[in-house]
PyMOL Python script that loads the backbone (N, CA, C, O; Angstrom):
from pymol import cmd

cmd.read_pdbstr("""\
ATOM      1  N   UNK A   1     146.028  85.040 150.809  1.00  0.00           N
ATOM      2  CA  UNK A   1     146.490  85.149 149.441  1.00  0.00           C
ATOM      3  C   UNK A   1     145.326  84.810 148.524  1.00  0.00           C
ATOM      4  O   UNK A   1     144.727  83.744 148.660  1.00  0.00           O
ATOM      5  N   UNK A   2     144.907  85.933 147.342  1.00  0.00           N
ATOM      6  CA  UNK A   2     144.077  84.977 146.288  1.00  0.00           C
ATOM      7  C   UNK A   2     144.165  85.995 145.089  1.00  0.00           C
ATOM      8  O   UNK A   2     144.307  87.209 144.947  1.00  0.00           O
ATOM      9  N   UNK A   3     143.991  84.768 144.221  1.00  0.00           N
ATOM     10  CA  UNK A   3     144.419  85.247 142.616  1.00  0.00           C
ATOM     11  C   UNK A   3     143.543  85.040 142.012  1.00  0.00           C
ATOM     12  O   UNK A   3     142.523  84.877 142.681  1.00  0.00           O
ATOM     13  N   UNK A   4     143.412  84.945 140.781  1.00  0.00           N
ATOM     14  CA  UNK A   4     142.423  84.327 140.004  1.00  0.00           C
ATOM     15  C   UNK A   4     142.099  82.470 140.078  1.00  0.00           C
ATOM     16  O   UNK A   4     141.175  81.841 139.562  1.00  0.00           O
ATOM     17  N   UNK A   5     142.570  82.268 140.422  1.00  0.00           N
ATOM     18  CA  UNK A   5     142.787  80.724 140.664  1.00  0.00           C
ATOM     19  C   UNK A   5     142.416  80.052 141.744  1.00  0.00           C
ATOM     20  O   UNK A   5     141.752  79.017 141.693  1.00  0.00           O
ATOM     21  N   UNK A   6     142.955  80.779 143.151  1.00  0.00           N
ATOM     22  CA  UNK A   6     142.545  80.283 144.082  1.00  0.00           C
ATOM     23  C   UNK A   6     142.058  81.503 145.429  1.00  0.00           C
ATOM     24  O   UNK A   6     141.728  82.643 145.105  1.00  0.00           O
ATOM     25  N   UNK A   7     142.073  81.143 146.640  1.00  0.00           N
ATOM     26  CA  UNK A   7     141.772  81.994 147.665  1.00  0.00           C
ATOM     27  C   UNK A   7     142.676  80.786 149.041  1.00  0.00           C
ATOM     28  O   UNK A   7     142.571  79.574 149.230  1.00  0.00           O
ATOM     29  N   UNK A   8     143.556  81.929 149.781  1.00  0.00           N
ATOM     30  CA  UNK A   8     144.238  80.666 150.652  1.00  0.00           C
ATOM     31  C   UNK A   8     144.011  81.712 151.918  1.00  0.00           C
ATOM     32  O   UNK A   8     144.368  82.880 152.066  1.00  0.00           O
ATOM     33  N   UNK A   9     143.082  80.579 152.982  1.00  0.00           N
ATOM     34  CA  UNK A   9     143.201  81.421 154.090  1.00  0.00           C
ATOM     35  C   UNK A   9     143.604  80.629 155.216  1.00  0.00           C
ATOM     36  O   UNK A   9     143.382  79.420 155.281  1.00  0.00           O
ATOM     37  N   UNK A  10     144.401  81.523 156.417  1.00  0.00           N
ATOM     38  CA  UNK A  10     144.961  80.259 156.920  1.00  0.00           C
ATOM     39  C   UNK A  10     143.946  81.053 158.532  1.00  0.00           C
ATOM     40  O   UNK A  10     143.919  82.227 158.901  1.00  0.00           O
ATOM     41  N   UNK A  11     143.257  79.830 159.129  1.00  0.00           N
ATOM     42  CA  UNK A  11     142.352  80.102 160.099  1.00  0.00           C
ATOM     43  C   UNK A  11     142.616  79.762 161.374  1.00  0.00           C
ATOM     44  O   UNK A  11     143.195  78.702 161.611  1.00  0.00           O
ATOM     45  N   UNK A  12     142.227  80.621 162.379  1.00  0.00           N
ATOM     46  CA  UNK A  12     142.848  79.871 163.946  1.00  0.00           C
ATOM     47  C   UNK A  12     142.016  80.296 165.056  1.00  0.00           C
ATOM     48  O   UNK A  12     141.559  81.387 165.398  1.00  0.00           O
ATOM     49  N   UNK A  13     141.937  78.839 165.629  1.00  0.00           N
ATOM     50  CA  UNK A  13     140.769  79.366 166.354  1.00  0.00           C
ATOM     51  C   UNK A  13     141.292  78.846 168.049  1.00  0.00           C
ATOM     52  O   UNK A  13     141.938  77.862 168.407  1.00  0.00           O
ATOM     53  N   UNK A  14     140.702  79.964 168.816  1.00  0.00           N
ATOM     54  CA  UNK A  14     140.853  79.364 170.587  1.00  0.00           C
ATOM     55  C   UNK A  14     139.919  78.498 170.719  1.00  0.00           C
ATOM     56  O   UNK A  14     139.006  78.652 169.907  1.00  0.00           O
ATOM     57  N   UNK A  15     139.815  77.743 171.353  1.00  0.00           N
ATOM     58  CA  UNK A  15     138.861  76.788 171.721  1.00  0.00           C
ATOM     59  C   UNK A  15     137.162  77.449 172.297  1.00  0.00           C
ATOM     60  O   UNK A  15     136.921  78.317 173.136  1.00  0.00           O
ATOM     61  N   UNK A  16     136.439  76.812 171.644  1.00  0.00           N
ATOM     62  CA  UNK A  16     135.030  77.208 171.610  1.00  0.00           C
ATOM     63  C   UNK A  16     134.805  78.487 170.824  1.00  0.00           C
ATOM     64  O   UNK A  16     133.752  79.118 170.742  1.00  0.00           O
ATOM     65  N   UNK A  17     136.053  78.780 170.223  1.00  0.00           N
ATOM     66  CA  UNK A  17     135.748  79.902 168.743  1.00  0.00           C
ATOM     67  C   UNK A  17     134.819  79.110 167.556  1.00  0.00           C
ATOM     68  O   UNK A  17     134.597  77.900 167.563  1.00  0.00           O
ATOM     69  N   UNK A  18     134.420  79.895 166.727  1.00  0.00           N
ATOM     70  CA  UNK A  18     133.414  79.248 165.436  1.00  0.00           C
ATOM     71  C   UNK A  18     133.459  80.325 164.300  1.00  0.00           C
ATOM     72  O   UNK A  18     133.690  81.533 164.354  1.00  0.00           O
ATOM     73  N   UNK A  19     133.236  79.700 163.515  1.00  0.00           N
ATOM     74  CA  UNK A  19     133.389  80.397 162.051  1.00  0.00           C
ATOM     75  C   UNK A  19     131.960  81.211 161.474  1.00  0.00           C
ATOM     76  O   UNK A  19     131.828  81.735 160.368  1.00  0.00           O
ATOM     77  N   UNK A  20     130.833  81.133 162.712  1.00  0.00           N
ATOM     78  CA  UNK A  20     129.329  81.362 162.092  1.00  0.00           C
ATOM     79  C   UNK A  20     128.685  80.212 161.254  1.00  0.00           C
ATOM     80  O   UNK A  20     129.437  79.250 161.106  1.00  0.00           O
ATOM     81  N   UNK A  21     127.590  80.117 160.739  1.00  0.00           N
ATOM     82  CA  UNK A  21     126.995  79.365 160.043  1.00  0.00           C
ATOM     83  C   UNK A  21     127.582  80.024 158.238  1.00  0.00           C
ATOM     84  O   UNK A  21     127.960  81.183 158.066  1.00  0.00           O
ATOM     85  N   UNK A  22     127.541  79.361 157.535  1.00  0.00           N
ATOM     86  CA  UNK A  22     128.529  79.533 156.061  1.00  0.00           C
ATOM     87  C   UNK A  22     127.945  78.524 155.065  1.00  0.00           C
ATOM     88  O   UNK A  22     127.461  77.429 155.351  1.00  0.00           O
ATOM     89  N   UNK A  23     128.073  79.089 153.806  1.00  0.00           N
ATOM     90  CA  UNK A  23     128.186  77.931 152.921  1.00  0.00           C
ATOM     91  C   UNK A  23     128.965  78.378 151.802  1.00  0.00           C
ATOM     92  O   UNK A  23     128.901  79.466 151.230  1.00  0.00           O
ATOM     93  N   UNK A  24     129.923  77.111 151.495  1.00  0.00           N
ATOM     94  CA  UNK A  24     131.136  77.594 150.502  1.00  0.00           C
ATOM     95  C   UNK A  24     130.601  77.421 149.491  1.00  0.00           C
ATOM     96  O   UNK A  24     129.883  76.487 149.133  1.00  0.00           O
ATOM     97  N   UNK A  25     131.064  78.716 148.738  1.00  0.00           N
ATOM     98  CA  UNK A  25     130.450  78.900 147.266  1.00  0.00           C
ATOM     99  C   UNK A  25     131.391  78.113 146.228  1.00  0.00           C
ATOM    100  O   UNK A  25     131.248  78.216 145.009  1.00  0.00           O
ATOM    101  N   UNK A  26     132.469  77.235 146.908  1.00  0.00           N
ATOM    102  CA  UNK A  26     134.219  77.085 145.820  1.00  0.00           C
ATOM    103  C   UNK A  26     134.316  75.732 146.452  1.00  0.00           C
ATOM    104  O   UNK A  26     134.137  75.548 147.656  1.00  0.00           O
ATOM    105  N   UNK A  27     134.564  74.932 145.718  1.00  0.00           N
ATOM    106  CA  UNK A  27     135.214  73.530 146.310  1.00  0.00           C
ATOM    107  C   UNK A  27     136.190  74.062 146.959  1.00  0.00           C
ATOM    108  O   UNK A  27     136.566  75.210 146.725  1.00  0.00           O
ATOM    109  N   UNK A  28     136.876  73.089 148.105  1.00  0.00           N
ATOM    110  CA  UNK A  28     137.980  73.458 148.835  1.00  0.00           C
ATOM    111  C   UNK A  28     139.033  72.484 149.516  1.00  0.00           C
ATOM    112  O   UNK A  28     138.390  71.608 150.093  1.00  0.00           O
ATOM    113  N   UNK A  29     140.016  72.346 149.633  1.00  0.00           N
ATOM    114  CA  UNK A  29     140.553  71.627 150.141  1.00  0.00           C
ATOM    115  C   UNK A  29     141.879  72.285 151.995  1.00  0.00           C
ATOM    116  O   UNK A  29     142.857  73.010 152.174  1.00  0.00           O
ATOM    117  N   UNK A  30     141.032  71.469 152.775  1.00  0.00           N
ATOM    118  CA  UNK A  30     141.984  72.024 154.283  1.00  0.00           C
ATOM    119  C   UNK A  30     143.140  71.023 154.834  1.00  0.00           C
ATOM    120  O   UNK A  30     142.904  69.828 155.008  1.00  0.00           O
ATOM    121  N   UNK A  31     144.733  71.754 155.163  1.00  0.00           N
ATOM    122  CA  UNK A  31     145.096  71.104 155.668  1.00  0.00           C
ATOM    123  C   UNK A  31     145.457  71.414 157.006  1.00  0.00           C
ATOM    124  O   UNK A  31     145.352  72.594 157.341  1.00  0.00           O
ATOM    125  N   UNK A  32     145.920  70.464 157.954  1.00  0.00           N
ATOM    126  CA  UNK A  32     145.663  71.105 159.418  1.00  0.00           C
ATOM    127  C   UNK A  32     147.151  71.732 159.813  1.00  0.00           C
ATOM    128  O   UNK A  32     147.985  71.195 159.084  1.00  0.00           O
ATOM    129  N   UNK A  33     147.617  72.453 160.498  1.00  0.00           N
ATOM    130  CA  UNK A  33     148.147  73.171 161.027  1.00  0.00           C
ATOM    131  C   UNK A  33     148.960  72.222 162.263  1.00  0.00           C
ATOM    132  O   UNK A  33     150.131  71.851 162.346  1.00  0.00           O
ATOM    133  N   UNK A  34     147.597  71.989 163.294  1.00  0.00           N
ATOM    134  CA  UNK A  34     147.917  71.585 164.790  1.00  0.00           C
ATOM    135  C   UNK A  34     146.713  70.343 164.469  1.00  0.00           C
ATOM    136  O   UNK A  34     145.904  69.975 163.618  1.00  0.00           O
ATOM    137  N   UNK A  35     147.153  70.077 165.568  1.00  0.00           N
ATOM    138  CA  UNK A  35     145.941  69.134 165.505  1.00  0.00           C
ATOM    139  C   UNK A  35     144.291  69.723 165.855  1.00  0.00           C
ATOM    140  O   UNK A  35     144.262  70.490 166.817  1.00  0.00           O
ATOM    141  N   UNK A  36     143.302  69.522 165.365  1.00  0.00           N
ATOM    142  CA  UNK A  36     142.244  69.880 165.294  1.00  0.00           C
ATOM    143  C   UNK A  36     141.105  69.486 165.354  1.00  0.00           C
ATOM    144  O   UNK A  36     140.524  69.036 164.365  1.00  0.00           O
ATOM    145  N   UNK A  37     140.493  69.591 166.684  1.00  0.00           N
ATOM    146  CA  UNK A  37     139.041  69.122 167.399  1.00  0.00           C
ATOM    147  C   UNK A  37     137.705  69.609 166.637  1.00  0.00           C
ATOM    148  O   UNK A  37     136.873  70.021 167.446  1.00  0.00           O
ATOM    149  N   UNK A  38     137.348  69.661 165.510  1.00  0.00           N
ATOM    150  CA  UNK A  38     136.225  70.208 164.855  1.00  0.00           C
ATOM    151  C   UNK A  38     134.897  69.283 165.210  1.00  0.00           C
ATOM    152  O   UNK A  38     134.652  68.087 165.056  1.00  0.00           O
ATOM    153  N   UNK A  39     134.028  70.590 165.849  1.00  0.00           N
ATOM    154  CA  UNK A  39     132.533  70.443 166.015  1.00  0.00           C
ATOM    155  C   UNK A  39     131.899  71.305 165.184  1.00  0.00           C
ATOM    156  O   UNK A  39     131.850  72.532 165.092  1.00  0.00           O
ATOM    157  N   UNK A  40     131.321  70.186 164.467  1.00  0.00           N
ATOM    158  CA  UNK A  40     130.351  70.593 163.048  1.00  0.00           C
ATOM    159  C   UNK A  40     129.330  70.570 163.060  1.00  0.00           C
ATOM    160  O   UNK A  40     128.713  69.514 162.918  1.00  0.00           O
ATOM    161  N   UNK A  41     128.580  72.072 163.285  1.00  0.00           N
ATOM    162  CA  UNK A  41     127.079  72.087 163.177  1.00  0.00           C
ATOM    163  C   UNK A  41     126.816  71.984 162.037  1.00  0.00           C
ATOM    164  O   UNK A  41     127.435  72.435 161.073  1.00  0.00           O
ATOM    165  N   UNK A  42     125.323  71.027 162.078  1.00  0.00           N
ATOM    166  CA  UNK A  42     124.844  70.790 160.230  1.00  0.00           C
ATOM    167  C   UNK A  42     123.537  70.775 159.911  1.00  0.00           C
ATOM    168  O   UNK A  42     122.763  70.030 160.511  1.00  0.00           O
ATOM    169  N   UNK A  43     123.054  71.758 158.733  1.00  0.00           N
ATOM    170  CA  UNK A  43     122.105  71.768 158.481  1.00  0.00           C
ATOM    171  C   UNK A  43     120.778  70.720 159.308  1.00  0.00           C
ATOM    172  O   UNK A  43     121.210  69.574 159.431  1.00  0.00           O
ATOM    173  N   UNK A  44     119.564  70.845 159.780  1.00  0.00           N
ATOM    174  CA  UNK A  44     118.968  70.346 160.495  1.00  0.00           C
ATOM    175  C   UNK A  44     118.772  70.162 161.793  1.00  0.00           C
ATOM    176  O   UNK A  44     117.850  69.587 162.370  1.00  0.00           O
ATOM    177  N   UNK A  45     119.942  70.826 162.306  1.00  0.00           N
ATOM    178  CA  UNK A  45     120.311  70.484 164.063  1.00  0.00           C
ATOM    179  C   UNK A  45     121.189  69.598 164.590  1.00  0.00           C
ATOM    180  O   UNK A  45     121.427  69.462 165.791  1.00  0.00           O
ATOM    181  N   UNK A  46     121.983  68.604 163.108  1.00  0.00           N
ATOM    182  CA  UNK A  46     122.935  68.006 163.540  1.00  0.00           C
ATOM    183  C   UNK A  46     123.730  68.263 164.110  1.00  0.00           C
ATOM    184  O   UNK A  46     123.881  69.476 164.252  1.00  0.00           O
ATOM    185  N   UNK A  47     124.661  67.416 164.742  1.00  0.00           N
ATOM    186  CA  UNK A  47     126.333  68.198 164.968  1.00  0.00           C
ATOM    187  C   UNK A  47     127.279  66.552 165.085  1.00  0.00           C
ATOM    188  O   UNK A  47     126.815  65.525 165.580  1.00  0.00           O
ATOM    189  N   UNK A  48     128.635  66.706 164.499  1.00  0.00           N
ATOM    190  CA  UNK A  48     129.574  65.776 164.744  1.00  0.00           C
ATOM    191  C   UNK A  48     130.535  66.172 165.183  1.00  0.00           C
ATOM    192  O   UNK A  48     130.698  67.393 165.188  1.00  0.00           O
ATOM    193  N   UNK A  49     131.630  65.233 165.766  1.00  0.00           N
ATOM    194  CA  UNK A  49     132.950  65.794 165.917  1.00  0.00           C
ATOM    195  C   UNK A  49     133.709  64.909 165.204  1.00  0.00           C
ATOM    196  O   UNK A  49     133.564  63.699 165.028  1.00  0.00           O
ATOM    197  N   UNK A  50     134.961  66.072 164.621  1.00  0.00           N
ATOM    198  CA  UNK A  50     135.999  65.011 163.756  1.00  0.00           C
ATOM    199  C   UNK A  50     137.211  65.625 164.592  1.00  0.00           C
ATOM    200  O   UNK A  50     137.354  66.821 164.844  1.00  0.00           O
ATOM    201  N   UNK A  51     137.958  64.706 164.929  1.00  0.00           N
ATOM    202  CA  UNK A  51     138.950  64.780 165.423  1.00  0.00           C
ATOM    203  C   UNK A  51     140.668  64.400 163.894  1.00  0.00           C
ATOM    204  O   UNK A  51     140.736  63.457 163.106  1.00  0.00           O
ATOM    205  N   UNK A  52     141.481  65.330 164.041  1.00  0.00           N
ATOM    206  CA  UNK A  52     142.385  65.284 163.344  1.00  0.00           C
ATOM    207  C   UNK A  52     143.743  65.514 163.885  1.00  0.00           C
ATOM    208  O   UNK A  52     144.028  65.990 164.984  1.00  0.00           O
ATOM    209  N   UNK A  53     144.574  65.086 162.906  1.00  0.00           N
ATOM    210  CA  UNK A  53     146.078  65.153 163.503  1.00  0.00           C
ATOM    211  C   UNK A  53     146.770  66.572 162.389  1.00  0.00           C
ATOM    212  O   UNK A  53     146.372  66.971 161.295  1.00  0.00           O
ATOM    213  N   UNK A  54     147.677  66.932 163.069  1.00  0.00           N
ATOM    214  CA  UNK A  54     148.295  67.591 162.921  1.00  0.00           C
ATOM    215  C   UNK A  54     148.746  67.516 160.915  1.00  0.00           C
ATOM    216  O   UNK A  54     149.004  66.365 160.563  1.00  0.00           O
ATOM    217  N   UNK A  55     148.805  68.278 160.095  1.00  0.00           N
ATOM    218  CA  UNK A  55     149.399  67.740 158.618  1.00  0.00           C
ATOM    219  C   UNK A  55     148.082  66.594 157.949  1.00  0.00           C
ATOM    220  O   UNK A  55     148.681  65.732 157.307  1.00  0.00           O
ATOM    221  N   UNK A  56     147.205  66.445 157.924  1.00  0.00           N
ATOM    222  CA  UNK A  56     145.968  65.848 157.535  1.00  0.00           C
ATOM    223  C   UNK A  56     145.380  66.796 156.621  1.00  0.00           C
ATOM    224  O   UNK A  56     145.222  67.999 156.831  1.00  0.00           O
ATOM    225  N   UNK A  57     144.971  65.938 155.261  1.00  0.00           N
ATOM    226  CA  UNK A  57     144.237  66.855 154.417  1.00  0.00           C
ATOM    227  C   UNK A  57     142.856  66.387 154.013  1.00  0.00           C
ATOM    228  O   UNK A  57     142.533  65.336 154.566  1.00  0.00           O
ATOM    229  N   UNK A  58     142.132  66.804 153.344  1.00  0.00           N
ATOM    230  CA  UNK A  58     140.856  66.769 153.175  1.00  0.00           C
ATOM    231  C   UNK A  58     140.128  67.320 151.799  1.00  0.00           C
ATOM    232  O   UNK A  58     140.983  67.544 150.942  1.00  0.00           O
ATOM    233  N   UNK A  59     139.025  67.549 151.430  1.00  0.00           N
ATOM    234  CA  UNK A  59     139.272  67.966 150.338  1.00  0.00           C
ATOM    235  C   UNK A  59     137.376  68.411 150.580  1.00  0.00           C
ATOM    236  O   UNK A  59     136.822  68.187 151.656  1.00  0.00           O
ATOM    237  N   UNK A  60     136.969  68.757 149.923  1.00  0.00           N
ATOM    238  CA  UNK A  60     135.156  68.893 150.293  1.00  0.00           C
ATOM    239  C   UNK A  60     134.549  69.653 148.623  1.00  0.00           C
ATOM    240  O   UNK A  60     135.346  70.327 147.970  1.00  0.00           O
ATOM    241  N   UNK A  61     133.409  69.473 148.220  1.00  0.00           N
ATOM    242  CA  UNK A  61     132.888  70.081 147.221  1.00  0.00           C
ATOM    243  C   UNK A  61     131.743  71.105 147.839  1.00  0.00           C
ATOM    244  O   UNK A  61     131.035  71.008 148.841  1.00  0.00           O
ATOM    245  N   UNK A  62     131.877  72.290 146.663  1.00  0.00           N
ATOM    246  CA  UNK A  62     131.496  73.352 146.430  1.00  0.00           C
ATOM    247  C   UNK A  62     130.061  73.214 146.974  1.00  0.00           C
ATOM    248  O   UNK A  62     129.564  72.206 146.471  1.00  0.00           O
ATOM    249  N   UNK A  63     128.959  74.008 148.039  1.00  0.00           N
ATOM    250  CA  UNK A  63     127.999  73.167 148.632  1.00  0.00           C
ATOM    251  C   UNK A  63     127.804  73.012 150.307  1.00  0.00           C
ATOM    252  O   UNK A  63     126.805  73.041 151.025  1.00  0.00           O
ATOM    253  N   UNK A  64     129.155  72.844 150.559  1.00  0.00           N
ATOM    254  CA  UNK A  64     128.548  72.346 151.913  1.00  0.00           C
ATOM    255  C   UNK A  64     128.417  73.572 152.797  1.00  0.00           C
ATOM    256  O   UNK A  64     129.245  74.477 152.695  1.00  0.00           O
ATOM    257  N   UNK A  65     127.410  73.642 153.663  1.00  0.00           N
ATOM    258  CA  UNK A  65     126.856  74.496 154.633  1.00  0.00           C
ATOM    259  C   UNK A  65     127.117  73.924 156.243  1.00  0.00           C
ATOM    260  O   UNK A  65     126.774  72.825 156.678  1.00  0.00           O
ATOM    261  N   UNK A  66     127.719  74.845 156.865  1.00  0.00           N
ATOM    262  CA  UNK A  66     128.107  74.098 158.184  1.00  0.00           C
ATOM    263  C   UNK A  66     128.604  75.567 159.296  1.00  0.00           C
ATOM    264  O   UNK A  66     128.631  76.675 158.760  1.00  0.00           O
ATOM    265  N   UNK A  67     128.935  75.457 160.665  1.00  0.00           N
ATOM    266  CA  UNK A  67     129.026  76.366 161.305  1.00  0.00           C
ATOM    267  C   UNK A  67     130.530  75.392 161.909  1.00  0.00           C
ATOM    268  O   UNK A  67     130.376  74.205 162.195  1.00  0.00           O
ATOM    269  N   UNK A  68     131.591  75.904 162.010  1.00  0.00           N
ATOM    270  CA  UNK A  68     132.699  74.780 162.400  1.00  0.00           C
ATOM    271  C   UNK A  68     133.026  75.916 163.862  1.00  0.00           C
ATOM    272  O   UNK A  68     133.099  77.145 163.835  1.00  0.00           O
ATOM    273  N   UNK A  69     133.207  74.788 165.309  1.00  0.00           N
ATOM    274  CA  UNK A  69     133.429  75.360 166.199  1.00  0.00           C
ATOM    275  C   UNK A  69     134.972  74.461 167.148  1.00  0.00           C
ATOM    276  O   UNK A  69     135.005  73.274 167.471  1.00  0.00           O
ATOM    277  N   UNK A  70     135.824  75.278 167.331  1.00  0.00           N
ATOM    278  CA  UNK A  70     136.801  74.318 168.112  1.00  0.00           C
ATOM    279  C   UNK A  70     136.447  73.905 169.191  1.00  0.00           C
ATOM    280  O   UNK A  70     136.241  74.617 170.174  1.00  0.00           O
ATOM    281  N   UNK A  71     136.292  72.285 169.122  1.00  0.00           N
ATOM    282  CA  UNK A  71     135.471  71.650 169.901  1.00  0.00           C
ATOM    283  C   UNK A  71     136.432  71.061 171.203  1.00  0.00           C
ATOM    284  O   UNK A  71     136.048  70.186 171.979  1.00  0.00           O
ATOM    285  N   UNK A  72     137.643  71.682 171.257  1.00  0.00           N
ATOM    286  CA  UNK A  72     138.755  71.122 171.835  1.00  0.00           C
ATOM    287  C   UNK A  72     139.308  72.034 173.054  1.00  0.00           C
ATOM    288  O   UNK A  72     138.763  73.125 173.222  1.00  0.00           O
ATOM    289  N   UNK A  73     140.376  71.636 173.924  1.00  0.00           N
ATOM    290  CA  UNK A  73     140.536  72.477 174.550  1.00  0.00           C
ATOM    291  C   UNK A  73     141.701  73.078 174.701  1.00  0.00           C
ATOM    292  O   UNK A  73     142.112  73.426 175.808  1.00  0.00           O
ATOM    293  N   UNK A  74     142.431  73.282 173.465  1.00  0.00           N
ATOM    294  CA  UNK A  74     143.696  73.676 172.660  1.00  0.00           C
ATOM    295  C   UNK A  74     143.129  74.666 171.641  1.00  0.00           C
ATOM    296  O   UNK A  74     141.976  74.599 171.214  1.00  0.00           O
ATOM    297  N   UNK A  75     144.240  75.806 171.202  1.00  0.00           N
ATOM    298  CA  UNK A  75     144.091  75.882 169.834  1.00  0.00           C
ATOM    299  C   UNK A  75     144.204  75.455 168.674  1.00  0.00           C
ATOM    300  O   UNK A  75     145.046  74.563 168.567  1.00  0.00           O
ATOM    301  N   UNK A  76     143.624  75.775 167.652  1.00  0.00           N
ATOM    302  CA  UNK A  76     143.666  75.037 166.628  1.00  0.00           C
ATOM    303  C   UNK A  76     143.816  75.711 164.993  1.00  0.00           C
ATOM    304  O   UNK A  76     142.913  76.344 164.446  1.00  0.00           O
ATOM    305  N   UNK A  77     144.905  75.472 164.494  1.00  0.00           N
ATOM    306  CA  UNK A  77     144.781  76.021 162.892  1.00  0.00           C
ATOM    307  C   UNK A  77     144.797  75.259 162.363  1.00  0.00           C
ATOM    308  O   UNK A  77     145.085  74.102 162.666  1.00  0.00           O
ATOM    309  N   UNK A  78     144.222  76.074 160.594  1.00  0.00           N
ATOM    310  CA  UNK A  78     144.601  74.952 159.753  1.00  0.00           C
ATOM    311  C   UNK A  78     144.224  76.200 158.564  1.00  0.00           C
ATOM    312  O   UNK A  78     143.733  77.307 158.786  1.00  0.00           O
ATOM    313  N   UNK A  79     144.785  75.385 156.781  1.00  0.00           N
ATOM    314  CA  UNK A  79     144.836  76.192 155.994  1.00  0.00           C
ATOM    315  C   UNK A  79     143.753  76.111 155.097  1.00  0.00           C
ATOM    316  O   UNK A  79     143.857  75.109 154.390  1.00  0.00           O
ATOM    317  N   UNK A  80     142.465  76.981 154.789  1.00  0.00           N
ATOM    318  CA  UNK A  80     141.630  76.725 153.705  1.00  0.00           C
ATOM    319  C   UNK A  80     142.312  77.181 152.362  1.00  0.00           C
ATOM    320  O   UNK A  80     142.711  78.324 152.137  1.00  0.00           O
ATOM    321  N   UNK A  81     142.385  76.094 151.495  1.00  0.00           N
ATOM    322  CA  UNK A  81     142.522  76.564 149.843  1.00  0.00           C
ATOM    323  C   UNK A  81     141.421  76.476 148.690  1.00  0.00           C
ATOM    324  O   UNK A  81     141.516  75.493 147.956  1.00  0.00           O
ATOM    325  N   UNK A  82     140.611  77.184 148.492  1.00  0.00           N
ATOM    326  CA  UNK A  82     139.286  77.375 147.968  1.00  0.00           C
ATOM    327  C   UNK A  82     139.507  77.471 146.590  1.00  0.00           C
ATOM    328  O   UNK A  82     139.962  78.585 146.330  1.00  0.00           O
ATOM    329  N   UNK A  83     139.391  76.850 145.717  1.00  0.00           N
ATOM    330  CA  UNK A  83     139.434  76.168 144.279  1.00  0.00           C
ATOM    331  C   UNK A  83     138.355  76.788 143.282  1.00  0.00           C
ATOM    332  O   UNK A  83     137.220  76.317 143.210  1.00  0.00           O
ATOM    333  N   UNK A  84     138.953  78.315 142.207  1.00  0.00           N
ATOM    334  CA  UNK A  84     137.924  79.266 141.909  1.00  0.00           C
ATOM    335  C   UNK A  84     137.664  78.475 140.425  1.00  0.00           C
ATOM    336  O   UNK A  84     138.679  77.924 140.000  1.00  0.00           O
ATOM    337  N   UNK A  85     136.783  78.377 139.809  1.00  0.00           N
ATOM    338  CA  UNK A  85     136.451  77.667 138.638  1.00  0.00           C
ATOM    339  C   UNK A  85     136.871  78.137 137.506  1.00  0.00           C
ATOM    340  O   UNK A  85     136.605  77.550 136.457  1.00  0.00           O
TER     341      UNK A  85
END
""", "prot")
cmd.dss("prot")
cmd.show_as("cartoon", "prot")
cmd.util.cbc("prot")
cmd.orient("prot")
């Protein structure tokens, strides 16, 4: 769904799926679906894992660059709502 206002995408991934390397042009806020094993590649060669529960929200500013891979061995959704200025 997206309007002038916002962009809502709802994302799902099999395990060891990834989104590519990205950087959001829109602040955004995700909430999770299922529960969700995210391995976050990050600028420099980093990587973390955040582990989440099921209904968990989050929120992130306009900026961040990252490659998100399901780091789990479940599937995993959750909903991006991207915040247009």
């Amino acid at each position: 769904m997206e309007d002038d206002k916002v962009r809502v995408t709802r994302w799902d991934f099999d395990p060891g799926a990834e989104t590519r390397w990205h950087r959001h042009e829109m602040d955004y806020v995700v909430t999770t679906l299922t529960p969700c094993s995210f391995l976050l590649e990050e600028p420099g060669g980093g990587t973390r894992r955040v582990d989440m529960e099921a209904g968990s929200v989050y929120r992130r500013d306009e900026g961040v660059e990252h490659n998100v891979v399901n780091g789990g061995d479940q599937p995993m959704s959750f909903i991006e709502v991207e915040l247009k200025a």
